[in-house]
gemmi code that builds the backbone of each chain (N, CA, C; Angstrom):
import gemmi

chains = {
    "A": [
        ("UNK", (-52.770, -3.154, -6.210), (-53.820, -2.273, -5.693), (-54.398, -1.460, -6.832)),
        ("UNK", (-54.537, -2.223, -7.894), (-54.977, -1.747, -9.359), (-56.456, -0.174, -9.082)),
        ("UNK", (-57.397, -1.310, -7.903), (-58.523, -0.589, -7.904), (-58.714, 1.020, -7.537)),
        ("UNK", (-57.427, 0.989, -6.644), (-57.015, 2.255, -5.977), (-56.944, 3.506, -6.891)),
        ("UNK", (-56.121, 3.138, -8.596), (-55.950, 4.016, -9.368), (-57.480, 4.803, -10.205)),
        ("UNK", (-58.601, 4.089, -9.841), (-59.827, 4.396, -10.275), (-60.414, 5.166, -9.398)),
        ("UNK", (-60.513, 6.199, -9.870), (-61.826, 7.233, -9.133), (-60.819, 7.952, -8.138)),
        ("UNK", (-59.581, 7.046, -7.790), (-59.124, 8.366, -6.317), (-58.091, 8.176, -6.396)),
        ("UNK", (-57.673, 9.622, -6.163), (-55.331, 9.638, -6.309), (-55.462, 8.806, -5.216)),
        ("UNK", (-54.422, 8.848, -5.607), (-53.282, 7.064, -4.996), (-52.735, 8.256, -3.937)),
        ("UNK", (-52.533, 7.582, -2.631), (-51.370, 8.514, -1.698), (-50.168, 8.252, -1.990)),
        ("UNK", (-49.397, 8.813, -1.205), (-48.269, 8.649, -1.843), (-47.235, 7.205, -1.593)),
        ("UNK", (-47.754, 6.727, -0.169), (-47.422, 5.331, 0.035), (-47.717, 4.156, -1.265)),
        ("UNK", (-48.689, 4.491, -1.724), (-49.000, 3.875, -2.716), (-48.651, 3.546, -4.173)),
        ("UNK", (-48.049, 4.800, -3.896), (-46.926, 5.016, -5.339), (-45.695, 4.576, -5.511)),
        ("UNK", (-45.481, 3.284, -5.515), (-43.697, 2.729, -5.181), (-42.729, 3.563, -6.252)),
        ("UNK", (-43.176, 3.816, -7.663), (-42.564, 4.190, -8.243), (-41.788, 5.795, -8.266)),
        ("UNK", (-42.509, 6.517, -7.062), (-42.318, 7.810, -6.473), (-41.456, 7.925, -5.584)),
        ("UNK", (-40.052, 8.592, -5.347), (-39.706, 8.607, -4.112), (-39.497, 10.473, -3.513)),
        ("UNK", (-39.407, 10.356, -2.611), (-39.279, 11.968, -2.048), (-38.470, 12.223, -1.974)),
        ("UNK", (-38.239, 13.714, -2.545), (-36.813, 14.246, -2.595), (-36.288, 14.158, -1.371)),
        ("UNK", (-34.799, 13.998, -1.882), (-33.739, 13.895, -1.107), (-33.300, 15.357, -1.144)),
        ("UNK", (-32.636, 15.644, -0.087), (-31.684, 17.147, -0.003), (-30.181, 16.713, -0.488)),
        ("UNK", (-29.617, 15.364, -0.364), (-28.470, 15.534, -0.533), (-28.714, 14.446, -1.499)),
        ("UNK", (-27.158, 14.121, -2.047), (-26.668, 12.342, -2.362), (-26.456, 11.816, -1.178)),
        ("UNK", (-26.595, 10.145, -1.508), (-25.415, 9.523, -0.733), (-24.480, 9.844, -0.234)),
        ("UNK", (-23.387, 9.404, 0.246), (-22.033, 9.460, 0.481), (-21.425, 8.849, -0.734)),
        ("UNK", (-22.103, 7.563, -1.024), (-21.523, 7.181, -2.003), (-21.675, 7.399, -3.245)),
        ("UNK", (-22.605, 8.108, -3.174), (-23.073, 9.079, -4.980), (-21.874, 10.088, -5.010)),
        ("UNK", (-22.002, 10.380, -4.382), (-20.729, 12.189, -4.126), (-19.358, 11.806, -4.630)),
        ("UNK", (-19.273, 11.619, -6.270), (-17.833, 11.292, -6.309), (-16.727, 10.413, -5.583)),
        ("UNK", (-17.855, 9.296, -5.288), (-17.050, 8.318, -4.390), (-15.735, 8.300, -4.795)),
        ("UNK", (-14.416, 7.877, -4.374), (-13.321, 7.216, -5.012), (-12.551, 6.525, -4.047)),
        ("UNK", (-12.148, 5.432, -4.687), (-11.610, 4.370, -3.769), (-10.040, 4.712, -3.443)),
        ("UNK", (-9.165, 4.706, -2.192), (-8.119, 5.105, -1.756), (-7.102, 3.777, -1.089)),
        ("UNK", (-7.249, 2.817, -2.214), (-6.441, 1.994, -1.414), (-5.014, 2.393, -1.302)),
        ("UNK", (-4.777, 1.946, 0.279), (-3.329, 1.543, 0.458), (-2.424, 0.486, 0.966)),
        ("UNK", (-1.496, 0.001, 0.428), (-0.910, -1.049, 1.138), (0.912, -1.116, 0.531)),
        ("UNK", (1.531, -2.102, 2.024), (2.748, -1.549, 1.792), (2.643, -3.248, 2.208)),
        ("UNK", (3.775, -3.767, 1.278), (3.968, -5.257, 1.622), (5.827, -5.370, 1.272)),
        ("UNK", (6.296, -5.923, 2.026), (7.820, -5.899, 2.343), (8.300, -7.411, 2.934)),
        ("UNK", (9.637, -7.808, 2.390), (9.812, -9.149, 2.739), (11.633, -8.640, 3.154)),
        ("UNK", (11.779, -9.241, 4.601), (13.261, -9.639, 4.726), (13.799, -7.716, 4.946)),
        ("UNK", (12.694, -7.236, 5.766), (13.284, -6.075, 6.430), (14.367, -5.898, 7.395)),
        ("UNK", (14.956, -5.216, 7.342), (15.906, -5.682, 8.675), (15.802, -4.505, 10.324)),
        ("UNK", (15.930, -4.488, 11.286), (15.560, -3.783, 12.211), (15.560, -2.572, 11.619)),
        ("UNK", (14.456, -1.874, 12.260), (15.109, -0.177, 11.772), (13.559, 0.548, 13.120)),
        ("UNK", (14.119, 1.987, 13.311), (13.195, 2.296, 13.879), (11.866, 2.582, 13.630)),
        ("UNK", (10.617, 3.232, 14.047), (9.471, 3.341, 13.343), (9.791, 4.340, 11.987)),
        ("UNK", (8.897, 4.077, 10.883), (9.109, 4.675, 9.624), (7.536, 4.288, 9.098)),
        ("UNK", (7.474, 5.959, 8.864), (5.861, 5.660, 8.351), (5.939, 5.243, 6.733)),
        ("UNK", (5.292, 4.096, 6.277), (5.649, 3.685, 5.072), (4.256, 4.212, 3.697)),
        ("UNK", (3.333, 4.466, 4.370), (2.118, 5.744, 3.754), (1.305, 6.230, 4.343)),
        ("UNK", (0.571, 6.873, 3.767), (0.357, 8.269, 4.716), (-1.077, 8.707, 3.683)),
        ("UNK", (-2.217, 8.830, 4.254), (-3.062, 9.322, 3.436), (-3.980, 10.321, 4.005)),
        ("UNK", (-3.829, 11.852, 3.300), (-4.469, 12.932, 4.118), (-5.774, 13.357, 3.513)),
        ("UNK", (-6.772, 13.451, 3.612), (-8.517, 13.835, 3.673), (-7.789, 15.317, 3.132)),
        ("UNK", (-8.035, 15.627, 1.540), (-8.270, 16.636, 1.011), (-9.197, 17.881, 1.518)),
        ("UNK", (-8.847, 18.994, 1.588), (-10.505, 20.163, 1.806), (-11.174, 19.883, 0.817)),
        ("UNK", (-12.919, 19.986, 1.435), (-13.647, 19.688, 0.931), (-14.179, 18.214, 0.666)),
        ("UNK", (-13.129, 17.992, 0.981), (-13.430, 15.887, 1.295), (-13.768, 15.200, 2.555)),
        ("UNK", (-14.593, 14.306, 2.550), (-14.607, 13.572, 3.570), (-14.088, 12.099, 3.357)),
        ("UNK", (-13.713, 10.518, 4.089), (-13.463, 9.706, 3.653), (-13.946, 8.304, 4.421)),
        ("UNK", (-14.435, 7.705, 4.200), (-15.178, 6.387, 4.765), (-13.329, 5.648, 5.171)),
        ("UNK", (-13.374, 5.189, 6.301), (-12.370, 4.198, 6.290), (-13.100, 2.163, 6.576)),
        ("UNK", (-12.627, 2.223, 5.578), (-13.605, 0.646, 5.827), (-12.675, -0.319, 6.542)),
        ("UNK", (-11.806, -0.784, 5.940), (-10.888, -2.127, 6.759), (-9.931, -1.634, 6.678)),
        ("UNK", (-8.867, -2.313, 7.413), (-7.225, -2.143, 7.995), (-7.095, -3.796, 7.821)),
        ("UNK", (-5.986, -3.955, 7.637), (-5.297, -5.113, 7.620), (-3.957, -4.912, 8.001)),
        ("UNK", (-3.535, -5.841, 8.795), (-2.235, -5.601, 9.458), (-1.487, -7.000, 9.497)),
        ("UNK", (0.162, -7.633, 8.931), (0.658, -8.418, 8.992), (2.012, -8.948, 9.282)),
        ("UNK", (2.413, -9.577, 9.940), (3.925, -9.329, 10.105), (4.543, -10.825, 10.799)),
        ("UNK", (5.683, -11.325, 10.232), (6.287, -12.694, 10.156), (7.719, -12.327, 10.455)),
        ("UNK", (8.439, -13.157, 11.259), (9.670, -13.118, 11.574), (10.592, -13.907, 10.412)),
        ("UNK", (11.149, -13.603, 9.689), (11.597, -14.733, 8.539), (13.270, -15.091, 8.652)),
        ("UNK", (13.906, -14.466, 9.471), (15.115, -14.939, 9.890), (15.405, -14.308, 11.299)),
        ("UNK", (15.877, -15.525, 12.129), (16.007, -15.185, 13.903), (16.858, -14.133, 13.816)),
        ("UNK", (16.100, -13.183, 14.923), (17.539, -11.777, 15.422), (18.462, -12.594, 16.577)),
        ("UNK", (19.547, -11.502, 16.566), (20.484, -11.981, 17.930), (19.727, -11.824, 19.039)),
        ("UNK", (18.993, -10.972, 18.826), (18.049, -10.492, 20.249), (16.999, -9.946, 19.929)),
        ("UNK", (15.750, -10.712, 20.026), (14.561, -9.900, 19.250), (13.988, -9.087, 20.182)),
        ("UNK", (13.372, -8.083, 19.440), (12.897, -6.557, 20.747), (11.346, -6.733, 19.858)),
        ("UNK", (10.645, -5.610, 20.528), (9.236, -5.539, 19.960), (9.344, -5.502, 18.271)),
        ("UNK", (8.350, -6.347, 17.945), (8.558, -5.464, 16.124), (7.122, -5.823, 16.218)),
        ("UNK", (6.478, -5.002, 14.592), (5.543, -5.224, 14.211), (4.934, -3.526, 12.948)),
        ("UNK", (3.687, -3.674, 13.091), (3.140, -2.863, 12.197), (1.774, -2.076, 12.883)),
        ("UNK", (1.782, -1.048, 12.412), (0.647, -0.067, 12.967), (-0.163, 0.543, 12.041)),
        ("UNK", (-1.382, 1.067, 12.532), (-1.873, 1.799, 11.657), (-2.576, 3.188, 12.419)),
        ("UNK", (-2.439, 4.741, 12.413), (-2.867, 5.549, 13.503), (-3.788, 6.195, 12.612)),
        ("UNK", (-4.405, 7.260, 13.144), (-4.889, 8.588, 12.403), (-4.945, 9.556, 13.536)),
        ("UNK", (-4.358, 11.129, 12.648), (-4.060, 12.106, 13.228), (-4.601, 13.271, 13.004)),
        ("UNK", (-5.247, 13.963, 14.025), (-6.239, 15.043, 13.869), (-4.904, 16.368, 14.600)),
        ("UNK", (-5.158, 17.479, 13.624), (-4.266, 18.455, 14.298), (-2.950, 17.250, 14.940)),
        ("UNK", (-2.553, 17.778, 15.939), (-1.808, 16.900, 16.884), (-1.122, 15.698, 17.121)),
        ("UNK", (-2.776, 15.109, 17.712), (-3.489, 14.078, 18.435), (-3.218, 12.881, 17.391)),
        ("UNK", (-2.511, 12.017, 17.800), (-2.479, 10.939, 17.342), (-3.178, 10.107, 17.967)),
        ("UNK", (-3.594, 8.760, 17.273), (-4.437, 7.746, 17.673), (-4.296, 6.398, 16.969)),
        ("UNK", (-3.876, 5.220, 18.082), (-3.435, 4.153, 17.254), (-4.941, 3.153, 17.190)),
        ("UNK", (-5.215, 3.030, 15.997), (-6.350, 2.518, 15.507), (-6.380, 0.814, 15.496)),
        ("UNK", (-5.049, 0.211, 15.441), (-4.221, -1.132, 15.253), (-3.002, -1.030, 15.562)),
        ("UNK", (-2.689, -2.417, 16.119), (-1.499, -2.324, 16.002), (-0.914, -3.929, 16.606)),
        ("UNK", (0.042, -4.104, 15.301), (0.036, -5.781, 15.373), (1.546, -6.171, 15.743)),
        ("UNK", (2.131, -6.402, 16.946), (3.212, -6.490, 16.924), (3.560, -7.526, 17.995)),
        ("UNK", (5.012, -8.249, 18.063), (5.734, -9.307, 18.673), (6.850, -9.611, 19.057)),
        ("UNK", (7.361, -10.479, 19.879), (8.653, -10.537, 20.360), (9.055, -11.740, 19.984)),
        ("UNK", (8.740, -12.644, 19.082), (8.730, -14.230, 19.228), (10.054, -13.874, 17.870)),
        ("UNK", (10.845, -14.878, 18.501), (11.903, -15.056, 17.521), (11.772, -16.356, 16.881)),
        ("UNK", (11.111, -16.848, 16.873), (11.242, -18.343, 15.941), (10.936, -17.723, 14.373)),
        ("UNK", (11.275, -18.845, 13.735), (11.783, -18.396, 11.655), (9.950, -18.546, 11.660)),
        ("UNK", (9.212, -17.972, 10.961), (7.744, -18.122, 10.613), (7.026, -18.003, 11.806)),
        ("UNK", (6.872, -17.322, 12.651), (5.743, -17.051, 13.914), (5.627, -15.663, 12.383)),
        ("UNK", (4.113, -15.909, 12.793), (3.276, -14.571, 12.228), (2.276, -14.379, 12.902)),
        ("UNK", (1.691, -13.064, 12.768), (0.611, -12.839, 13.586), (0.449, -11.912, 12.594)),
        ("UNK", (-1.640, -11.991, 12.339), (-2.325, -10.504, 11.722), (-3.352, -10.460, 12.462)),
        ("UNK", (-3.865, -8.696, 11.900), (-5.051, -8.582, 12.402), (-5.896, -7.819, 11.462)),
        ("UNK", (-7.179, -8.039, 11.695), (-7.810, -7.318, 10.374), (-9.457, -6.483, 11.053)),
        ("UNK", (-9.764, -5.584, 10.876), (-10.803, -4.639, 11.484), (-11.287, -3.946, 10.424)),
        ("UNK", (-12.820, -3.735, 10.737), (-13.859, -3.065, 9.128), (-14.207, -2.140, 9.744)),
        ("UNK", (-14.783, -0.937, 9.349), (-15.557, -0.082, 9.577), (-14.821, 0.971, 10.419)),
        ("UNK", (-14.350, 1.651, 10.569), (-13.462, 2.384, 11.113), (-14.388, 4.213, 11.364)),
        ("UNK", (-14.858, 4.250, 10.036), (-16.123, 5.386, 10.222), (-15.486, 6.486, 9.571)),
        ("UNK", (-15.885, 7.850, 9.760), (-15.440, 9.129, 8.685), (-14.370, 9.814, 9.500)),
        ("UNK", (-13.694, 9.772, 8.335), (-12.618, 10.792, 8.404), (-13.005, 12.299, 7.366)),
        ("UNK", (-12.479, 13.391, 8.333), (-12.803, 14.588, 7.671), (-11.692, 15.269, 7.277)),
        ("UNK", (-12.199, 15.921, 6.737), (-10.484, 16.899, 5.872), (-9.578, 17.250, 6.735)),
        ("UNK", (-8.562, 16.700, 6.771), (-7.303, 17.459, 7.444), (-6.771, 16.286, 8.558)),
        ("UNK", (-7.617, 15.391, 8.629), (-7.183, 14.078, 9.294), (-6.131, 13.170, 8.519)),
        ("UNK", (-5.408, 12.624, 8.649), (-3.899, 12.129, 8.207), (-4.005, 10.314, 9.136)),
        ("UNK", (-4.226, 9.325, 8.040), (-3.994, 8.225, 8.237), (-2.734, 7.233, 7.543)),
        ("UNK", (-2.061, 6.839, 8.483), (-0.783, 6.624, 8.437), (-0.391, 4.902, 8.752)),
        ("UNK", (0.319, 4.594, 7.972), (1.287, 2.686, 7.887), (2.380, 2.426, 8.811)),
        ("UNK", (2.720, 2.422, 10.013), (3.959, 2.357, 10.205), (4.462, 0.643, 10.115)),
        ("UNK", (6.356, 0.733, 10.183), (6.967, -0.276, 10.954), (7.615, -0.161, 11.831)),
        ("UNK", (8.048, -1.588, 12.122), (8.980, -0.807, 13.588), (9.912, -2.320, 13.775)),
        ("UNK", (11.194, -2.448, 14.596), (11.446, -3.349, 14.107), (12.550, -2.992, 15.275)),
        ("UNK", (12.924, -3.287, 16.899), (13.680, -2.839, 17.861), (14.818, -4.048, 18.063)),
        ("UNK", (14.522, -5.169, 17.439), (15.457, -5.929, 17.677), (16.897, -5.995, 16.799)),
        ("UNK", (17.741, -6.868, 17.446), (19.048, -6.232, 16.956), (19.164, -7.710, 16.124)),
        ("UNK", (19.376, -7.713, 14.535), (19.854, -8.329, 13.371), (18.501, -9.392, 13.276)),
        ("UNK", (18.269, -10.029, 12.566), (17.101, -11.204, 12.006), (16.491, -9.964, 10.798)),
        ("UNK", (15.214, -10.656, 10.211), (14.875, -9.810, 9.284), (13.144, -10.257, 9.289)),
        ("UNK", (12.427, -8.926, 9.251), (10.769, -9.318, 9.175), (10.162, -9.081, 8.077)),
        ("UNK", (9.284, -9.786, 7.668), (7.760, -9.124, 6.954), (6.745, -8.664, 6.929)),
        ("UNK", (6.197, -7.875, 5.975), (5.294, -7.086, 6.524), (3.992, -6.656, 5.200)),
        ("UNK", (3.067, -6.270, 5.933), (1.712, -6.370, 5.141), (1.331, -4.714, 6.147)),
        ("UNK", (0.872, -3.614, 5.299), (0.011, -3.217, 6.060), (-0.816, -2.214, 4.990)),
        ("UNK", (-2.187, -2.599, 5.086), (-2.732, -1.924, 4.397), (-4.281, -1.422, 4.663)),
        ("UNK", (-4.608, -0.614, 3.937), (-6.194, -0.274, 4.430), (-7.057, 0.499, 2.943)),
        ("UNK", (-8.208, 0.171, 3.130), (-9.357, 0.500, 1.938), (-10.506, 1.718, 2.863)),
        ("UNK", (-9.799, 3.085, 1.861), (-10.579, 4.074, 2.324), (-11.233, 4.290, 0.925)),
        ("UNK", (-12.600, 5.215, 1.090), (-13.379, 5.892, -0.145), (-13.257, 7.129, 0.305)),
        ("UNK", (-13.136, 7.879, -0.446), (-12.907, 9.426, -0.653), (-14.232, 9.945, -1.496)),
        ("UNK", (-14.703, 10.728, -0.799), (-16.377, 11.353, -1.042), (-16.217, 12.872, -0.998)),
        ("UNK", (-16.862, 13.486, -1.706), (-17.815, 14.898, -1.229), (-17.523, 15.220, -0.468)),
        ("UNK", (-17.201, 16.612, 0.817), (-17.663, 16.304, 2.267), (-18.756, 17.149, 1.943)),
    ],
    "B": [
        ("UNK", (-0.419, 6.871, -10.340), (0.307, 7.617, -9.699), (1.630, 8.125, -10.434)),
        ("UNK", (2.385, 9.361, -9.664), (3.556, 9.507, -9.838), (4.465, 8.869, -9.002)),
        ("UNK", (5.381, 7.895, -9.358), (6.760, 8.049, -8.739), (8.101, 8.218, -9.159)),
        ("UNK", (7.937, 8.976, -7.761), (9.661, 9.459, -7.498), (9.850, 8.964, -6.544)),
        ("UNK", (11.576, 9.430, -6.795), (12.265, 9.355, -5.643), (12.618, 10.624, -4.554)),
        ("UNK", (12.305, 10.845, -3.365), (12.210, 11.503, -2.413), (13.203, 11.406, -1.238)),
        ("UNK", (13.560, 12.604, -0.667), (13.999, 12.053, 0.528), (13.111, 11.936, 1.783)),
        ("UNK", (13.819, 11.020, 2.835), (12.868, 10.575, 4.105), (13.961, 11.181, 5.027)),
        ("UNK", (12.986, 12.056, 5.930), (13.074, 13.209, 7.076), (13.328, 12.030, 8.030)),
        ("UNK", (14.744, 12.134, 8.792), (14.502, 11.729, 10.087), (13.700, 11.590, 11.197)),
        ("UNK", (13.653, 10.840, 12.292), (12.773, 10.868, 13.800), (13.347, 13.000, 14.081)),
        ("UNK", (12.442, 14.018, 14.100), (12.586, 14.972, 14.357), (11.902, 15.385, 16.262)),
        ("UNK", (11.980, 16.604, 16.626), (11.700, 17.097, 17.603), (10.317, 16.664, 17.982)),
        ("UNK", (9.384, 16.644, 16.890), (8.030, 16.185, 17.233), (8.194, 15.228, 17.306)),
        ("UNK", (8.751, 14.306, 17.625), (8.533, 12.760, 17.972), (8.182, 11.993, 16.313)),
        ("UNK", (7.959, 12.926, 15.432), (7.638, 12.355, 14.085), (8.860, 11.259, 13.468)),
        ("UNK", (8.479, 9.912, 13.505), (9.509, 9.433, 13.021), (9.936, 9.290, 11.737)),
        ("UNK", (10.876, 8.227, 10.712), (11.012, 8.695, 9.602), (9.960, 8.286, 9.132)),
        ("UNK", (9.838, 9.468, 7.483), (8.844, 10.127, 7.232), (9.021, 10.960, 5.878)),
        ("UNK", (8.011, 10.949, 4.582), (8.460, 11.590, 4.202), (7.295, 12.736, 4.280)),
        ("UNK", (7.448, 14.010, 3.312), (6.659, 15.235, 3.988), (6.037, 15.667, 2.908)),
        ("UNK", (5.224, 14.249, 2.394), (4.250, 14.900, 1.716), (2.746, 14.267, 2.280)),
        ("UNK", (1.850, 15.262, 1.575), (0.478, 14.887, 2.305), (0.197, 13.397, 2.331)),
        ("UNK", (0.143, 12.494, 0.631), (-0.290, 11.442, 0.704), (1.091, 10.744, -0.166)),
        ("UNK", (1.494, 9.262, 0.497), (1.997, 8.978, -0.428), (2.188, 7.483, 0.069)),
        ("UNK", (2.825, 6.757, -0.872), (2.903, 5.247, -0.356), (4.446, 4.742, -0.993)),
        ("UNK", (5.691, 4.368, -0.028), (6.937, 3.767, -0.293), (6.889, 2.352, -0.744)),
        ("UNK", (7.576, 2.523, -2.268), (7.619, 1.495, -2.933), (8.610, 0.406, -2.113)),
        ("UNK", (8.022, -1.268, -1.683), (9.191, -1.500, -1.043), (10.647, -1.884, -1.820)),
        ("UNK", (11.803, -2.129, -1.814), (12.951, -2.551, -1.934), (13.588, -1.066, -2.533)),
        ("UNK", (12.860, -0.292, -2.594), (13.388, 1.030, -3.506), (14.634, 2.115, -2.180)),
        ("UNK", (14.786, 1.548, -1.123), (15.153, 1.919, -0.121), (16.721, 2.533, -0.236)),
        ("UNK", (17.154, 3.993, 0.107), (18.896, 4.071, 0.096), (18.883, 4.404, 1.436)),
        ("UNK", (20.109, 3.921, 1.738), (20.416, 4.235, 3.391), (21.469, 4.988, 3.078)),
        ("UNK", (21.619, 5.737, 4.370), (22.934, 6.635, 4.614), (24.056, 5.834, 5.424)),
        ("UNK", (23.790, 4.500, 5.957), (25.073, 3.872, 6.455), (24.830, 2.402, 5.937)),
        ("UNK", (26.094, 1.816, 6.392), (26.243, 0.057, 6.039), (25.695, -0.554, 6.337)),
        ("UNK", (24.938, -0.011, 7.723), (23.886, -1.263, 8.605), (22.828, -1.221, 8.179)),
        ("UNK", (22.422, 0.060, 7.320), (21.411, -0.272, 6.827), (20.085, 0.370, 7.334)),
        ("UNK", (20.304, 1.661, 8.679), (19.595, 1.408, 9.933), (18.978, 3.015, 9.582)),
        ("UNK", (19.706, 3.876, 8.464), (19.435, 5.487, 8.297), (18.958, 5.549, 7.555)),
        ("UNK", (17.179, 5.585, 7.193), (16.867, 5.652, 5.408), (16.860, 7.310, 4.991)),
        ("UNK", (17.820, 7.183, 3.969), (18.055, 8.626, 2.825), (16.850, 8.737, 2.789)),
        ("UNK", (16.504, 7.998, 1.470), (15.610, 8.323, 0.393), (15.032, 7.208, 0.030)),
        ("UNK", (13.812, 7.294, -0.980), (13.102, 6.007, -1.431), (12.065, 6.456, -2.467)),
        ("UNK", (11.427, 5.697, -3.233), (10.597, 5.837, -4.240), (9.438, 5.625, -3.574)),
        ("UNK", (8.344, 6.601, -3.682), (7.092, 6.512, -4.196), (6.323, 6.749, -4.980)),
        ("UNK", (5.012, 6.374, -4.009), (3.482, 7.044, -5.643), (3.013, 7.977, -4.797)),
        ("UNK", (2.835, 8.691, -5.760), (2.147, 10.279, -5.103), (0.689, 10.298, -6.167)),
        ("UNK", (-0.183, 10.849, -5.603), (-1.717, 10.848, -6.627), (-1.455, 12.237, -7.986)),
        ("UNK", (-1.822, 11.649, -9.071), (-1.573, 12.363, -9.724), (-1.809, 13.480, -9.468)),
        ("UNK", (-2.810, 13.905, -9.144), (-3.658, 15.464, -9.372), (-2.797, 16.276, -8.183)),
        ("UNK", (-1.523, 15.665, -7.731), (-0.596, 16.742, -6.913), (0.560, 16.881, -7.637)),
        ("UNK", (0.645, 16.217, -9.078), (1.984, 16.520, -9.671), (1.529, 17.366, -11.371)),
        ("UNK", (2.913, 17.972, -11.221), (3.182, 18.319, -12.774), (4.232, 17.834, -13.349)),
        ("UNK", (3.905, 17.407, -14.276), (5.172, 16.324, -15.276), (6.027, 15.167, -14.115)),
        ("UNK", (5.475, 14.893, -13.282), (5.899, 13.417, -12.465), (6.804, 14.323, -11.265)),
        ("UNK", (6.304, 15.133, -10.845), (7.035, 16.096, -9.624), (6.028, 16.267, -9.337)),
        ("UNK", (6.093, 16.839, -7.763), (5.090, 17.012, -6.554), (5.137, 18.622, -6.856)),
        ("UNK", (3.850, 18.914, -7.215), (3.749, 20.552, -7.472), (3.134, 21.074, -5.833)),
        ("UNK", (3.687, 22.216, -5.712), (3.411, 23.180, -4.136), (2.326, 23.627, -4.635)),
        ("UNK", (1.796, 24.472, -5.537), (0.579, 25.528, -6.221), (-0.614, 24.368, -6.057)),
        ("UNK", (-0.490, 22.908, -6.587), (-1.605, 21.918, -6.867), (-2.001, 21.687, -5.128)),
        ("UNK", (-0.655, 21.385, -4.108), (-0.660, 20.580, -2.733), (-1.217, 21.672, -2.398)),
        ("UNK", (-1.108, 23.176, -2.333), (-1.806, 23.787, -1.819), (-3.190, 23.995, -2.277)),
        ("UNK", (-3.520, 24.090, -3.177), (-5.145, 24.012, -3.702), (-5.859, 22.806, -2.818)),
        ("UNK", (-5.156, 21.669, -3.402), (-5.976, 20.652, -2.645), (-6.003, 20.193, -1.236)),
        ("UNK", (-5.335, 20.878, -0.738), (-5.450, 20.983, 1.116), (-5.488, 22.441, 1.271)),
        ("UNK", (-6.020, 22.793, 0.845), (-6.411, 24.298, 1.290), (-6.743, 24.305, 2.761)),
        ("UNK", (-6.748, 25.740, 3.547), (-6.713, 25.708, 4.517), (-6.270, 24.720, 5.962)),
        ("UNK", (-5.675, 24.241, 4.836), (-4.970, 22.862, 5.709), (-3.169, 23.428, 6.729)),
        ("UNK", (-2.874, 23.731, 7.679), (-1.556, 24.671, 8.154), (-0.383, 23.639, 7.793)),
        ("UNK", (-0.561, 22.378, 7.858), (0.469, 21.997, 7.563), (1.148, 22.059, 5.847)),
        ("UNK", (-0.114, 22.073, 5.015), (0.219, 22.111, 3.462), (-0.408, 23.210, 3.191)),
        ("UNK", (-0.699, 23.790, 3.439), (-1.358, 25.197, 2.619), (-0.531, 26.447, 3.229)),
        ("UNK", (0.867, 26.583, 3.060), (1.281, 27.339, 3.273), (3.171, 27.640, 2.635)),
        ("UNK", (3.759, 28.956, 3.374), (4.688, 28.990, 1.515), (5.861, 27.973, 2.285)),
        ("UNK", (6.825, 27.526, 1.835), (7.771, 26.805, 1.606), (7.392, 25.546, 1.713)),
        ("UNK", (6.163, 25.089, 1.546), (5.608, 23.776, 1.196), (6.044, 22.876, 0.197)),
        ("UNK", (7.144, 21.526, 0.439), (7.754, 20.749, -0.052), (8.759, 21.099, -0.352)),
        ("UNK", (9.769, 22.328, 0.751), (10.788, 22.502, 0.289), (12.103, 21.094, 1.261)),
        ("UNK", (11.778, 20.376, 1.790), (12.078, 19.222, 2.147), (11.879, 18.220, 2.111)),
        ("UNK", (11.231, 17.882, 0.797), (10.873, 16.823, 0.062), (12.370, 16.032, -1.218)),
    ],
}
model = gemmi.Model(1)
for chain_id, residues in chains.items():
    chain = gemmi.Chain(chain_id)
    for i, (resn, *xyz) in enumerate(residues, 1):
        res = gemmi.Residue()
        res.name, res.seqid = resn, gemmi.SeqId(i, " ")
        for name, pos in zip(("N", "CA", "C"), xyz):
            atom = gemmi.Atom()
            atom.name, atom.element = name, gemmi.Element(name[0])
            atom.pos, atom.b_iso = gemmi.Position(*pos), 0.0
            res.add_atom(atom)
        chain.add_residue(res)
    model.add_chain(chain)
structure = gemmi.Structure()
structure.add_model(model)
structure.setup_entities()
């Protein structure tokens, strides 16, 4: 639109090379930082729930939670298999909330089951996202995967 | 990160099961001590803690409280005295 620049200001649509102020950054300009976590374990043996990490939203921070991944394999038969598996919650004040949670009763050597979920959305300061296992059956031994990719921003 | 080794808080009154009692941290696996033969009571265990909460590879209270400020569970005094 060469002709436009002759004889008459350009509006501002016209100006690609112009953009209008912003009031803020991004989210992801703001000191993004990446918060991975993951806990991977082979040949566990029953035990009750045990949170294996734990990641708490600093003051002044906010945190994108993008994916969860959750995994878990029976790798030697129990005498009696009870629920097992892996979780993932987040906790405001209180209030807990299970976000995932991947778990089974199948005693055969190699039954596995995962699950995997994106976008989870913002977490704000003082919110507490947490790995558990869990493992109710009596003797065999499991594996386990559980992990998740948060960014830690500005709030 | 820093790791240490820590102890892990039993299933307590809040229904909180084991656990250890710091803000952020992640258990190294096989690093595990139990308190019995079966294997079934975890003591203690190694993790990573983010640097900017330690001094010289220890979990500093003065840093955990800065950076969770106004936070009731960490911003307050005997913070990590059961760690």
């Amino acid at each position: 639109m060469r002709w436009l620049s002759v004889g008459f200001p350009a509006r501002r649509r016209d100006r690609p090379s112009e953009s209008q102020a912003s009031p803020r950054a991004e989210w992801y300009d703001r000191n993004a930082a990446p918060q991975p976590k993951t806990y991977a374990a082979n040949n566990v043996a029953p035990h009750v729930a045990t949170q294996r990490w734990s990641y708490t939203v600093p003051s002044g921070k906010k945190a994108w939670l993008e994916s969860l991944f959750l995994f878990v394999i029976r790798q030697t038969a129990a005498t009696a298999a009870g629920r097992s598996g892996c979780a993932i919650t987040v906790t405001q004040d209180a209030l807990m909330v299970n976000l995932l949670n991947n778990e089974f009763t199948d005693n055969t050597v190699n039954h596995l089951k995962d699950m995997f979920a994106t976008n989870f959305g913002i977490l704000v300061a003082g919110n507490v996202v947490t790995g558990w296992t869990f493992d109710e059956s009596t003797g065999g031994t499991m594996g386990y995967t559980i992990a998740a990719k948060l960014t830690q921003f500005d709030g | 990160m820093a790791k240490i080794r820590v102890n892990v808080l039993p299933p307590d009154t809040d229904n909180v099961n084991y656990h250890v009692h710091l803000p952020t941290y992640l258990m190294i696996a096989g690093t595990e001590e139990y308190s019995d033969p079966e294997k079934t009571k975890l003591k203690s265990v190694i993790v990573e803690v983010p640097d900017d909460e330690c001094t010289e590879g220890k979990p500093d209270k003065d840093k955990i409280r800065a950076k969770y400020r106004g936070q009731p569970r960490w911003d307050r005094e005997g913070v990590l005295s059961d760690v």
